[in-house]
N, C-alpha and C positions, 0 to 999 in steps of 0.2 A: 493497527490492530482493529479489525471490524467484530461490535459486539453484533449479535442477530434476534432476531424476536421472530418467534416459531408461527407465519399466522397461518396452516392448514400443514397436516402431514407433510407435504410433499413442498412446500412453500415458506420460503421464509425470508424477512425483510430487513435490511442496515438498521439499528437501533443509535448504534455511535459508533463514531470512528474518532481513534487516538492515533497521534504523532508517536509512531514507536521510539524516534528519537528524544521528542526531547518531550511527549507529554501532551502537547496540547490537543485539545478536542476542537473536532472539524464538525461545524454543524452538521448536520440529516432533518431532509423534513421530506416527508412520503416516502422513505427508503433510501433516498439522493444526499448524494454530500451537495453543499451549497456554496464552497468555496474549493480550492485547486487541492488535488490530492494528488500524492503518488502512488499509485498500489502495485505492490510485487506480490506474484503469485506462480511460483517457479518450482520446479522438479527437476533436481540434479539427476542426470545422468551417468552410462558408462565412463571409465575413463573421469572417475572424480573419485576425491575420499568421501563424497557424499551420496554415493549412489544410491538413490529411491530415494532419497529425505526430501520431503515440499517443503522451501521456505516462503513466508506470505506476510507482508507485512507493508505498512502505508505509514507515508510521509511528508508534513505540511508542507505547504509550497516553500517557505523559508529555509527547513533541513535540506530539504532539494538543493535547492542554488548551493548549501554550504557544501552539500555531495558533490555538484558539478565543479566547483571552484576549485578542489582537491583534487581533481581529475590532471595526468599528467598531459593526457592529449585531451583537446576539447571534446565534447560530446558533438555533433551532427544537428546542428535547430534548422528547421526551414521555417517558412511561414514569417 
């Protein structure tokens, strides 16, 4: 969950970002997270019971791992 801070009409900056999981707050300095985030920021489609809804939501590098671990088929890492 990114909160924002309005700084000019048309402009606006990361004030904090929370672990929609499980809570915890990801530092921000100049607008920037300063540690590893996940952020979803998606818009279901045709062919969904979700058609038009945006889901958006960010998660600490630890909820991550606990997301991929529960994964039936592995997720894809290079690097």
């Amino acid at each position: 969950m990114r909160q924002y801070q309005k700084e000019t009409k048309e402009v606006k900056s990361v004030q904090k970002i929370i672990c929609n999981k499980c809570g915890k707050e990801i530092p921000v300095s100049n607008g920037r997270e300063t540690e590893g985030v996940f952020h979803v920021n998606y818009t279901w489609g045709y062919f969904s019971e979700k058609d038009g809804e945006r889901h958006s939501f960010d998660l600490c590098e630890a909820c991550y791992d606990t997301l991929l671990k529960g994964f039936r088929i592995p997720a894809e890492i290079e690097g």
